[in-house]
N, CA, C and O atoms as a Maestro MAE file, in Angstrom:
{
 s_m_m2io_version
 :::
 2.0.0
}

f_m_ct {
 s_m_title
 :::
 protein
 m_atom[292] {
  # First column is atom index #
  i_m_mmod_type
  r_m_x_coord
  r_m_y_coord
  r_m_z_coord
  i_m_residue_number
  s_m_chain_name
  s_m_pdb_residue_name
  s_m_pdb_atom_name
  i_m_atomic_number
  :::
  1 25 0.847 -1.167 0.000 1 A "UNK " " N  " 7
  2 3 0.000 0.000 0.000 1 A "UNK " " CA " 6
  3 2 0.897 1.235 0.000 1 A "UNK " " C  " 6
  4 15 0.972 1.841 1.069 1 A "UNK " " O  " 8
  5 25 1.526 1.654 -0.952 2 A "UNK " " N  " 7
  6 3 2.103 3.164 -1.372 2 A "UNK " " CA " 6
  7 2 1.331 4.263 -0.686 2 A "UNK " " C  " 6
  8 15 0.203 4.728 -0.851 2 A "UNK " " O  " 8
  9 25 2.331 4.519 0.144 3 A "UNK " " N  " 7
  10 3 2.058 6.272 0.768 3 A "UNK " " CA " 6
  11 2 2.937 6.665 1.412 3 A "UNK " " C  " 6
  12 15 3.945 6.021 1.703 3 A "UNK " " O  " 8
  13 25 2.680 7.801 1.733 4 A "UNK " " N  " 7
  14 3 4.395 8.798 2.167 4 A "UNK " " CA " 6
  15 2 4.404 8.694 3.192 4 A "UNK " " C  " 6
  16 15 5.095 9.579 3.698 4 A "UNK " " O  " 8
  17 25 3.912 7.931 4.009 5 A "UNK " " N  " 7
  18 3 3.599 7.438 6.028 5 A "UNK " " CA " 6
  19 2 4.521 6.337 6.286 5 A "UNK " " C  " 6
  20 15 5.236 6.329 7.287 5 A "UNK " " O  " 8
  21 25 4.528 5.266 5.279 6 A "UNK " " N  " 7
  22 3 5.361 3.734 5.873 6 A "UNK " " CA " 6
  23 2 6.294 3.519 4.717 6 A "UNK " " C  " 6
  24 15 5.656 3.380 3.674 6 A "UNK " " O  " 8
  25 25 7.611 3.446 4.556 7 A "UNK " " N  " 7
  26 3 8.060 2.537 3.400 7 A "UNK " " CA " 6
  27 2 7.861 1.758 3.036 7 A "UNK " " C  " 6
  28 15 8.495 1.413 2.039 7 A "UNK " " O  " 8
  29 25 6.867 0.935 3.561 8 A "UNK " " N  " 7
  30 3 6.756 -0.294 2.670 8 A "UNK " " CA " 6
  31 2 5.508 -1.291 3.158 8 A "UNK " " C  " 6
  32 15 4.754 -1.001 4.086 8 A "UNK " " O  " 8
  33 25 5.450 -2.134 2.616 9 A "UNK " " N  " 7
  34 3 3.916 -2.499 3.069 9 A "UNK " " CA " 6
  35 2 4.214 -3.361 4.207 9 A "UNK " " C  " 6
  36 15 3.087 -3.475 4.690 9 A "UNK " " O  " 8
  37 25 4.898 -3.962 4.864 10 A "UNK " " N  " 7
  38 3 5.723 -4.268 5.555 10 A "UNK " " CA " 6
  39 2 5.468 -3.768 7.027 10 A "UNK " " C  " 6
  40 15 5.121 -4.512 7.944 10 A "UNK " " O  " 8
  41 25 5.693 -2.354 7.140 11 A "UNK " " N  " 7
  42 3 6.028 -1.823 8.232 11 A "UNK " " CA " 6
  43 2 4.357 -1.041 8.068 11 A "UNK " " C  " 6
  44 15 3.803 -0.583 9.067 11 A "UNK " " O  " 8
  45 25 3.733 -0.988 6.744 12 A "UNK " " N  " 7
  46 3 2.440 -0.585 7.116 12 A "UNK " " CA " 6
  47 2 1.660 -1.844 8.170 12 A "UNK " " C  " 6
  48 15 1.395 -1.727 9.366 12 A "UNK " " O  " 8
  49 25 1.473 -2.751 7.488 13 A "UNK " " N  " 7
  50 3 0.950 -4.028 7.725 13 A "UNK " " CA " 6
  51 2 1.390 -4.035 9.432 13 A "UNK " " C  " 6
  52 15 0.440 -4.176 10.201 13 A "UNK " " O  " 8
  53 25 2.949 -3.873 10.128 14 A "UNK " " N  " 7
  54 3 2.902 -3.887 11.278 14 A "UNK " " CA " 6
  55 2 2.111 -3.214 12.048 14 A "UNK " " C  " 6
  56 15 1.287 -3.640 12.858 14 A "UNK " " O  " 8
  57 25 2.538 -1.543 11.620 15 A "UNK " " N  " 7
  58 3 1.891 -0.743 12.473 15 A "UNK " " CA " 6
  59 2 0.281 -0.862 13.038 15 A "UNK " " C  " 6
  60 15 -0.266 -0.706 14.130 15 A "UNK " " O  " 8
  61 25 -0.189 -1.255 11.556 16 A "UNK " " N  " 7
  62 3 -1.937 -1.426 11.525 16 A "UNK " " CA " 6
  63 2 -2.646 -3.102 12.452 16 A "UNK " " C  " 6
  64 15 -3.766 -3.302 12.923 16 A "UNK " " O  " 8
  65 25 -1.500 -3.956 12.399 17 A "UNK " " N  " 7
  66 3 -2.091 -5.085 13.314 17 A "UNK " " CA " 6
  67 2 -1.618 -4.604 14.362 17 A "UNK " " C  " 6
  68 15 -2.025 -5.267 15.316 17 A "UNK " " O  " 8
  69 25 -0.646 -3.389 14.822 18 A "UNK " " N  " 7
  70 3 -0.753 -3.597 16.711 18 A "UNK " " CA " 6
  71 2 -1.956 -2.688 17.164 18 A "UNK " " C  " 6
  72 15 -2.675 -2.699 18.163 18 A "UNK " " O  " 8
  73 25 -1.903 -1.995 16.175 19 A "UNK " " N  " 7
  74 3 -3.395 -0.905 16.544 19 A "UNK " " CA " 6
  75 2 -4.710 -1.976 16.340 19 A "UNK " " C  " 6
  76 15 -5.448 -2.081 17.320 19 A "UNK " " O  " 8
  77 25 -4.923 -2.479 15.577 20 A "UNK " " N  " 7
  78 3 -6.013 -3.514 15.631 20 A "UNK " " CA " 6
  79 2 -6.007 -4.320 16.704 20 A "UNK " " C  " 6
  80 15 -7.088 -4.609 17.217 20 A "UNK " " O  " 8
  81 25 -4.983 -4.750 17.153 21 A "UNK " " N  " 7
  82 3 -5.243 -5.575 18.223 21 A "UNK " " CA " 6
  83 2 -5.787 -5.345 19.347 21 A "UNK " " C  " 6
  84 15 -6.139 -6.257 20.096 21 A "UNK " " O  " 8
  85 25 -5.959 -3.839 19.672 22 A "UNK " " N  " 7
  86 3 -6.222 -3.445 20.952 22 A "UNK " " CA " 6
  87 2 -7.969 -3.312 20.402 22 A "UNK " " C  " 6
  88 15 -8.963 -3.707 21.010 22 A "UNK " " O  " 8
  89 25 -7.891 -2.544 18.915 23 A "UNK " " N  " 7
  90 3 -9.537 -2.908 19.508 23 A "UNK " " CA " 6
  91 2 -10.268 -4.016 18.743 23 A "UNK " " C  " 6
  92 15 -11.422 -3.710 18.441 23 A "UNK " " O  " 8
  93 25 -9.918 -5.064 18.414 24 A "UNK " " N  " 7
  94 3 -10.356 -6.872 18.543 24 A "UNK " " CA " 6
  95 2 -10.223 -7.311 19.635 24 A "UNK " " C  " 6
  96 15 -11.177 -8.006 19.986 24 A "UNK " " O  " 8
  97 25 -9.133 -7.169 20.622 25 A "UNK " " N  " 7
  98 3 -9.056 -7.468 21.873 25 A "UNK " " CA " 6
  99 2 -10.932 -6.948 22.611 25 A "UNK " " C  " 6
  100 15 -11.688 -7.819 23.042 25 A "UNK " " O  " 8
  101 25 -11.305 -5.507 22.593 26 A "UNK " " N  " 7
  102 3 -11.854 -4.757 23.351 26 A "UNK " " CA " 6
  103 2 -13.097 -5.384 22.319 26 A "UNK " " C  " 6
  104 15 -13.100 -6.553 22.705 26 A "UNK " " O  " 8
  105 25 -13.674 -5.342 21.728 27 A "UNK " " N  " 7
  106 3 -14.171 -6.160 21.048 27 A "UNK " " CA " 6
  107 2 -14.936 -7.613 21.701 27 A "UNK " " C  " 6
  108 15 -15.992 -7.861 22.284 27 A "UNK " " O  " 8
  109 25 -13.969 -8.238 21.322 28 A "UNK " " N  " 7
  110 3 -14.480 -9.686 21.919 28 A "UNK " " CA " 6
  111 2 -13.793 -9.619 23.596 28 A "UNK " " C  " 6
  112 15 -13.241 -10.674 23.909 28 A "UNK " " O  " 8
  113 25 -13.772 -8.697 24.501 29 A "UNK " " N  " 7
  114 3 -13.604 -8.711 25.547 29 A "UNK " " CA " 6
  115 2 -15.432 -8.208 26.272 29 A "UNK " " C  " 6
  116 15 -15.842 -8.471 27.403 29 A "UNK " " O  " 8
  117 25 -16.152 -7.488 25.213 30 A "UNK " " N  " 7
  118 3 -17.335 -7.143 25.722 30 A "UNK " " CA " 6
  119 2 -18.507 -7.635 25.020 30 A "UNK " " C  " 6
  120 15 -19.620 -7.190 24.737 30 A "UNK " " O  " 8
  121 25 -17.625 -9.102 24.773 31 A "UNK " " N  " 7
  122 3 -18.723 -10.552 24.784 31 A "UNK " " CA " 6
  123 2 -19.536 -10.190 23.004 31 A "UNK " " C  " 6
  124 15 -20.553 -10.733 22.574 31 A "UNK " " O  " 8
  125 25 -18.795 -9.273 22.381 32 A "UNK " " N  " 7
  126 3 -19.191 -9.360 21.226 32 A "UNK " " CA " 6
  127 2 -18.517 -10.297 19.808 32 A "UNK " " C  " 6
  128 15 -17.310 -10.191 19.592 32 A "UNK " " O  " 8
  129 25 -19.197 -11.003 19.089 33 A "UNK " " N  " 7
  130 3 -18.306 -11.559 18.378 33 A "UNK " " CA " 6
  131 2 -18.197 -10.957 17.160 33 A "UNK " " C  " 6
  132 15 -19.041 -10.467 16.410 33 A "UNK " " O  " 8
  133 25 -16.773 -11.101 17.079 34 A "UNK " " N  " 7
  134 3 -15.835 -10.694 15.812 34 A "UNK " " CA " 6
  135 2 -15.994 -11.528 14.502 34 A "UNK " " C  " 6
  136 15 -15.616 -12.665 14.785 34 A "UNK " " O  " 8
  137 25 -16.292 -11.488 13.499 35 A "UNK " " N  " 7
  138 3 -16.109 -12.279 11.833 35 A "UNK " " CA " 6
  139 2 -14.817 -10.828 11.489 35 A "UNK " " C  " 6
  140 15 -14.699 -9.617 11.676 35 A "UNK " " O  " 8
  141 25 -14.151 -11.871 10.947 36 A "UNK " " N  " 7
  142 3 -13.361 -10.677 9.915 36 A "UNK " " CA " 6
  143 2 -13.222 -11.626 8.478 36 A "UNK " " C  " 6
  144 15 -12.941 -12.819 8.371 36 A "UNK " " O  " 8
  145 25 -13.477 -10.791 7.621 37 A "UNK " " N  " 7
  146 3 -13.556 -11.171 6.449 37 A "UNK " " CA " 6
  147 2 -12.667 -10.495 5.416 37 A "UNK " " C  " 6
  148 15 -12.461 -9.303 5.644 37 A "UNK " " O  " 8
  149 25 -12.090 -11.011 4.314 38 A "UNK " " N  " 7
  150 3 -10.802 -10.287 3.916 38 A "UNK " " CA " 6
  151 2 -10.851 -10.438 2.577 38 A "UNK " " C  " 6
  152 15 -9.950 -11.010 1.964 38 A "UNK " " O  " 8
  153 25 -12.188 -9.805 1.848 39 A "UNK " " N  " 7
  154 3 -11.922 -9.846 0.220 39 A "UNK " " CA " 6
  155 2 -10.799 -8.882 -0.362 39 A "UNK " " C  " 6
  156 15 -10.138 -9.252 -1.332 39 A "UNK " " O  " 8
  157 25 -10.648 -8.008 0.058 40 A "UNK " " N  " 7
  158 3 -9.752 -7.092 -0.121 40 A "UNK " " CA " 6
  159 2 -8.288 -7.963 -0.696 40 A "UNK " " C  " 6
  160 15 -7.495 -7.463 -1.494 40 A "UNK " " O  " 8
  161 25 -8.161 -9.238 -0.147 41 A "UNK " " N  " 7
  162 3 -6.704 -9.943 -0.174 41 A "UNK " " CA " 6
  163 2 -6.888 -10.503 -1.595 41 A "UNK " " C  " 6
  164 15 -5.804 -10.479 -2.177 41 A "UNK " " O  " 8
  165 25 -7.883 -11.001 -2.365 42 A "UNK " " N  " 7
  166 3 -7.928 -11.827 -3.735 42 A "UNK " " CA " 6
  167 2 -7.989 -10.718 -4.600 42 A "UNK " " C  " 6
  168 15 -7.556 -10.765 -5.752 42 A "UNK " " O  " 8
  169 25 -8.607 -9.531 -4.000 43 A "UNK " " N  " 7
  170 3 -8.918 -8.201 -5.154 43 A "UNK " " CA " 6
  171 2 -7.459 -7.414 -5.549 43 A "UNK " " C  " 6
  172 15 -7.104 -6.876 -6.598 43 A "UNK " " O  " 8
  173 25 -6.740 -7.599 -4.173 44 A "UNK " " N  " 7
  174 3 -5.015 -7.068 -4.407 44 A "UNK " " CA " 6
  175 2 -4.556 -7.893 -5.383 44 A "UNK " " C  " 6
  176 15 -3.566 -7.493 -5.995 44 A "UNK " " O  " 8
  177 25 -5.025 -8.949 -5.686 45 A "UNK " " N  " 7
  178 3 -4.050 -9.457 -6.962 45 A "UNK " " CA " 6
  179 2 -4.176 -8.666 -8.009 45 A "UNK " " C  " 6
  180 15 -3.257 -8.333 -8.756 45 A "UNK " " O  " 8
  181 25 -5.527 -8.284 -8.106 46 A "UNK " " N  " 7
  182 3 -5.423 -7.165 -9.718 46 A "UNK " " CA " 6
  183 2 -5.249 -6.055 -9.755 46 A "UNK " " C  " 6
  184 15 -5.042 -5.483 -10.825 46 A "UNK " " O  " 8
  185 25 -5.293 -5.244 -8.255 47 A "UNK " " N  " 7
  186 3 -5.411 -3.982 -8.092 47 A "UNK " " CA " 6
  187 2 -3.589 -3.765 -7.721 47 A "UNK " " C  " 6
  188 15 -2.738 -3.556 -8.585 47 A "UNK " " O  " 8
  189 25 -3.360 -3.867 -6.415 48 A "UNK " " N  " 7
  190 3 -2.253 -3.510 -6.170 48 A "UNK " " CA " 6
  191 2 -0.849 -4.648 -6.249 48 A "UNK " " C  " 6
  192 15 0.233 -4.326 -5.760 48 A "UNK " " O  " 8
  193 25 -1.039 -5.814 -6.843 49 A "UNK " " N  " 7
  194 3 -0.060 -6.878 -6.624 49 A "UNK " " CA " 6
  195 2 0.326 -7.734 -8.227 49 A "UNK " " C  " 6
  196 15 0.959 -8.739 -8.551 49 A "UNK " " O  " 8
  197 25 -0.389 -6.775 -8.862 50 A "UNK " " N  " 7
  198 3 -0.535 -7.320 -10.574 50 A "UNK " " CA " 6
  199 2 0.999 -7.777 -10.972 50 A "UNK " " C  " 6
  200 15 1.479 -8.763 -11.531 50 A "UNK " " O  " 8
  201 25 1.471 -6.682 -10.458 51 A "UNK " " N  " 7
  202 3 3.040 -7.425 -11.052 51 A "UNK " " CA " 6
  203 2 3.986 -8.616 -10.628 51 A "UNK " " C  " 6
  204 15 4.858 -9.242 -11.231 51 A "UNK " " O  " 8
  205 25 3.465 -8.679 -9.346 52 A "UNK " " N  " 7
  206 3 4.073 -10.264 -8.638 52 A "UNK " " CA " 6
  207 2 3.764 -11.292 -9.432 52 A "UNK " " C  " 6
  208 15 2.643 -11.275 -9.939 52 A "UNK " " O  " 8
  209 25 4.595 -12.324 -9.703 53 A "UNK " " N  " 7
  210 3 4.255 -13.379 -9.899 53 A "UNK " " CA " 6
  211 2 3.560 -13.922 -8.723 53 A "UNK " " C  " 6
  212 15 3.700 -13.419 -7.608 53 A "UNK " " O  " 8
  213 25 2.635 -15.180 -9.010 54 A "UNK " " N  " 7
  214 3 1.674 -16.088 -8.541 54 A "UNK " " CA " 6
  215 2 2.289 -16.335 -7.101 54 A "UNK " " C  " 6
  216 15 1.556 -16.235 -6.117 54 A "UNK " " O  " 8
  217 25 3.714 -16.677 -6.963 55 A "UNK " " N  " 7
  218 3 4.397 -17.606 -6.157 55 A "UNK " " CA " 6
  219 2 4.927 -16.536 -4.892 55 A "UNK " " C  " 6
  220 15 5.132 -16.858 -3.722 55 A "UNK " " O  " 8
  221 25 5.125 -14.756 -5.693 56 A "UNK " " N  " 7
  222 3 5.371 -13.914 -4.809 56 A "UNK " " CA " 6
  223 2 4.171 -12.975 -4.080 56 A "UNK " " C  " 6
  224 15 4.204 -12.249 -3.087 56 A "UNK " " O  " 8
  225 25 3.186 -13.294 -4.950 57 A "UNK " " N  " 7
  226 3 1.625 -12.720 -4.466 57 A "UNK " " CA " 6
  227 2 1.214 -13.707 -3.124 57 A "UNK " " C  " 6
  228 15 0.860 -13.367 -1.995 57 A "UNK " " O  " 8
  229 25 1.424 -15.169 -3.761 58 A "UNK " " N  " 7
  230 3 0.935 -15.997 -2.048 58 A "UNK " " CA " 6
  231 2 1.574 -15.506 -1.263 58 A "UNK " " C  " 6
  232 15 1.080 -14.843 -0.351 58 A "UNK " " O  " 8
  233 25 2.563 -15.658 -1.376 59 A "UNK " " N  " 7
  234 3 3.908 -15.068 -0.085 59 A "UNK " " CA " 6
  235 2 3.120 -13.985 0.833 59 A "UNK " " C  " 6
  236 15 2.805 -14.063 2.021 59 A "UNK " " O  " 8
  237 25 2.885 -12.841 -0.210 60 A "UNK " " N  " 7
  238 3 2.911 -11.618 0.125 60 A "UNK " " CA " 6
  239 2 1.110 -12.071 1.054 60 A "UNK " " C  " 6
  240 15 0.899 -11.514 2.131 60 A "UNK " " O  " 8
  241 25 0.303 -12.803 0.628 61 A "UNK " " N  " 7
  242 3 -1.174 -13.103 1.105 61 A "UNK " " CA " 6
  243 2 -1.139 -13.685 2.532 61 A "UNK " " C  " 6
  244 15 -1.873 -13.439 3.489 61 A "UNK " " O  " 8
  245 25 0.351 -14.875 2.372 62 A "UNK " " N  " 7
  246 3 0.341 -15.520 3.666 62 A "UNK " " CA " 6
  247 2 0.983 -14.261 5.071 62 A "UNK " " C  " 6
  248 15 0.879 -14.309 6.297 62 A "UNK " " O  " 8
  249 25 1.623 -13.257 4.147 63 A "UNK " " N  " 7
  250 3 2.292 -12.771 4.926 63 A "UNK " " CA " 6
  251 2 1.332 -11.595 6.007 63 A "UNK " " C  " 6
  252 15 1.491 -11.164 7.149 63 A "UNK " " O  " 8
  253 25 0.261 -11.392 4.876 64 A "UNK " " N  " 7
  254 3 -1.226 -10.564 5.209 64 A "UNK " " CA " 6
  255 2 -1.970 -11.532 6.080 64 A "UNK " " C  " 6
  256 15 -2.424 -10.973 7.079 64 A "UNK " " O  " 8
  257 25 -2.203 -12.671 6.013 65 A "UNK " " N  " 7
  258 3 -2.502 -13.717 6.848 65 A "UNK " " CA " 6
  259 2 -2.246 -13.660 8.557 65 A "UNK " " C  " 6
  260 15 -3.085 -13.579 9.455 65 A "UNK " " O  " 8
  261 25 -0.308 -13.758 8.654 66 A "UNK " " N  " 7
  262 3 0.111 -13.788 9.443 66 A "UNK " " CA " 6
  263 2 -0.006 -12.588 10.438 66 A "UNK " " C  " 6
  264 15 -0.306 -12.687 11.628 66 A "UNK " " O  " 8
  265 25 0.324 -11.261 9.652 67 A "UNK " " N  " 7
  266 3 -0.357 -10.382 10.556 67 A "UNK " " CA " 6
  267 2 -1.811 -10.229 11.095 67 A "UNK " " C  " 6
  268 15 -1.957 -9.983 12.292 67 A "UNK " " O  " 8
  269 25 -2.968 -10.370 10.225 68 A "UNK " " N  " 7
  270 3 -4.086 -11.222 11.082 68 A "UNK " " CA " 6
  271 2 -3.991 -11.680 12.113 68 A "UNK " " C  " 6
  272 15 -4.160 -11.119 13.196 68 A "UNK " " O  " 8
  273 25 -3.644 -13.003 11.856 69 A "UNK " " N  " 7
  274 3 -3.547 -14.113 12.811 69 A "UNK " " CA " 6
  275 2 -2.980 -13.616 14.265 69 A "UNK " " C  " 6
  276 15 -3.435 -13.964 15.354 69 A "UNK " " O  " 8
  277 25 -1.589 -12.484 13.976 70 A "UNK " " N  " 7
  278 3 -1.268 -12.169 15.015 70 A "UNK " " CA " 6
  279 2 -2.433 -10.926 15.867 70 A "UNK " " C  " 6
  280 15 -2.401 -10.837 17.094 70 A "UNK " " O  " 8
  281 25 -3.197 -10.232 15.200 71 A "UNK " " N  " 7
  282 3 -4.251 -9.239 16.071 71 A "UNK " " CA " 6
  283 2 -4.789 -9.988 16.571 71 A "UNK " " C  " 6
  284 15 -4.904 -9.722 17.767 71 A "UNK " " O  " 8
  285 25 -5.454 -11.318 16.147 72 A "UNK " " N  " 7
  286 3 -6.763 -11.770 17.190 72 A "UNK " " CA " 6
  287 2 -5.997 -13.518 17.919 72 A "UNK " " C  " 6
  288 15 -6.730 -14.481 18.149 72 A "UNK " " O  " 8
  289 25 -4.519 -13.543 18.147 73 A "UNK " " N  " 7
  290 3 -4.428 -14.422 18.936 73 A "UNK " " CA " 6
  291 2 -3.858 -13.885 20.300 73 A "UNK " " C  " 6
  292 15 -3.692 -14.655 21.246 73 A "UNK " " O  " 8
  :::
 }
 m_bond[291] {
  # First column is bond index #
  i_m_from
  i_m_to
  i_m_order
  :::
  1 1 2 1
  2 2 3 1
  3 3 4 2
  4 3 5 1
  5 5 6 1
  6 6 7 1
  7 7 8 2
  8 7 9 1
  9 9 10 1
  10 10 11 1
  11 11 12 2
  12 11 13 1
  13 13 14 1
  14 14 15 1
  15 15 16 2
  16 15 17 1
  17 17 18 1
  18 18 19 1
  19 19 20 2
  20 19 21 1
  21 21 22 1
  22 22 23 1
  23 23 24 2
  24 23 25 1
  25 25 26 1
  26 26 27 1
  27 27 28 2
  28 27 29 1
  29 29 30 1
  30 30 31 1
  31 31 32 2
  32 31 33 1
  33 33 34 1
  34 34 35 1
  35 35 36 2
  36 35 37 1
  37 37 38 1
  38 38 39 1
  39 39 40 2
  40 39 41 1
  41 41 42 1
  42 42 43 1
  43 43 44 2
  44 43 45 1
  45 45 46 1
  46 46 47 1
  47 47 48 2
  48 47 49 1
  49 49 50 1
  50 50 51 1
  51 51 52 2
  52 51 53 1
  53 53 54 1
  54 54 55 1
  55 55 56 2
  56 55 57 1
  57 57 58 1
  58 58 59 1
  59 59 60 2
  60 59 61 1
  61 61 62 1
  62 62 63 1
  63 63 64 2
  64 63 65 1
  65 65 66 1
  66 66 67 1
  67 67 68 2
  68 67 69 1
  69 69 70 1
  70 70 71 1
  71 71 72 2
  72 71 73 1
  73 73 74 1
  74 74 75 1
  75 75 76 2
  76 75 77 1
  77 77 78 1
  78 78 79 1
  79 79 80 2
  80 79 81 1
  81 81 82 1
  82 82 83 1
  83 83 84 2
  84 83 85 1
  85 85 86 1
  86 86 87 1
  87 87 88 2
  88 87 89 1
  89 89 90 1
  90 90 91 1
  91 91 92 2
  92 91 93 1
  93 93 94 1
  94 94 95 1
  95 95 96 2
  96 95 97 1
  97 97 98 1
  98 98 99 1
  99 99 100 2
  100 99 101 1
  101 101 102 1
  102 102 103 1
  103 103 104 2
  104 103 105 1
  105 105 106 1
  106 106 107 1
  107 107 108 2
  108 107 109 1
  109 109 110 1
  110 110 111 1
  111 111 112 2
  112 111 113 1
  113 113 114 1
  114 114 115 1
  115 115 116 2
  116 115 117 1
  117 117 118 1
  118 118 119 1
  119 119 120 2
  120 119 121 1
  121 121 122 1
  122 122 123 1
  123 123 124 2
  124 123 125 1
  125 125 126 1
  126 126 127 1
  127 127 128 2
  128 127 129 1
  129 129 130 1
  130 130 131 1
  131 131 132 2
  132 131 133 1
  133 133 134 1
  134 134 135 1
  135 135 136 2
  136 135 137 1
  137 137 138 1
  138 138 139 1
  139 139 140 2
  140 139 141 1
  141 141 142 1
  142 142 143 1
  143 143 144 2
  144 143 145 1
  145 145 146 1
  146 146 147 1
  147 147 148 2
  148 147 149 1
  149 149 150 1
  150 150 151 1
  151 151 152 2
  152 151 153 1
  153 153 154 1
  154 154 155 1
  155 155 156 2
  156 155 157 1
  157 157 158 1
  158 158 159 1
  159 159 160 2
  160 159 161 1
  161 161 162 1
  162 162 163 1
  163 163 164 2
  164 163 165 1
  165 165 166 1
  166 166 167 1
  167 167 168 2
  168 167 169 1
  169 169 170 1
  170 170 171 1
  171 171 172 2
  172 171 173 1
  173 173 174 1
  174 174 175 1
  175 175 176 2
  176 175 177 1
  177 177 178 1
  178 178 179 1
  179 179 180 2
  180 179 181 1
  181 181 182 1
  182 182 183 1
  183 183 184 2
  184 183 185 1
  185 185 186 1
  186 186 187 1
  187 187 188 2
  188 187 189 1
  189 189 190 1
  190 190 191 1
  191 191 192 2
  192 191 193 1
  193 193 194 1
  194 194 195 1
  195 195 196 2
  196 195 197 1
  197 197 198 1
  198 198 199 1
  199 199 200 2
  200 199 201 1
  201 201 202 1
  202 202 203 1
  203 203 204 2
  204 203 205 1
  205 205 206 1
  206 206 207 1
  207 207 208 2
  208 207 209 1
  209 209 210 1
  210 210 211 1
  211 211 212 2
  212 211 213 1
  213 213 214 1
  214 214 215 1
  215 215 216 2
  216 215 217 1
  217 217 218 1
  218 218 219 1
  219 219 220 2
  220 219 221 1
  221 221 222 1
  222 222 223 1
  223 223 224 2
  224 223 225 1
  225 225 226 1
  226 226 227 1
  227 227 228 2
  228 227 229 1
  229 229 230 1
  230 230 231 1
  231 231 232 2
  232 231 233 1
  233 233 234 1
  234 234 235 1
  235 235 236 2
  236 235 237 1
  237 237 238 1
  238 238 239 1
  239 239 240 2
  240 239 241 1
  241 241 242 1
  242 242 243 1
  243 243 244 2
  244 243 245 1
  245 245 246 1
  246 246 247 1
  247 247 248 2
  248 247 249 1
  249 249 250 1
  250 250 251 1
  251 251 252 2
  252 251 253 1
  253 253 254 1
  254 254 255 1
  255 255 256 2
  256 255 257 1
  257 257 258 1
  258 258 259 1
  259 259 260 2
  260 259 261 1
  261 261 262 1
  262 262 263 1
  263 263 264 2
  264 263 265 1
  265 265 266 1
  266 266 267 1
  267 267 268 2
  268 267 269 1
  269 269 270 1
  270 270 271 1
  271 271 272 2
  272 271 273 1
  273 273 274 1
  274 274 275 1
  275 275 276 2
  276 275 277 1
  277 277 278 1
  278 278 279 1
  279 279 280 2
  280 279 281 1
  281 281 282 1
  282 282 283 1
  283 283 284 2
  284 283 285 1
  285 285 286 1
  286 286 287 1
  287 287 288 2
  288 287 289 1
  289 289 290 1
  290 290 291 1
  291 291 292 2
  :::
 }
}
């Protein structure tokens, strides 16, 4: 995600799962349940990830994954 705030999607992707975490935490702490749903990740293949090959787009999906995974465990 290009912008003049993070170099790289990288350090965007960090910043934005520690801030998420606090409110998914607060969230399902007041007995509400959370769905997160992530079309946004298959639509980056044509929008922002067109030029990766197949093999560097998963990478980059699992890697969107992993930060997930890390807000709501």
């Amino acid at each position: 995600m290009p912008n003049k705030f993070y170099q790289d999607d990288d350090e965007y992707m960090e910043k934005l799962s520690l801030l998420m975490t606090n409110e998914y935490k607060a969230i399902t702490h007041a007995k509400i349940q959370l769905q997160l749903d992530c079309p946004d990740l298959a639509l980056a293949r044509h929008m922002s990830y067109k030029s990766l090959s197949d093999e560097d787009f998963l990478k980059r999906a699992e890697k969107q994954i992993e930060y997930l995974n890390n807000c709501i465990s």
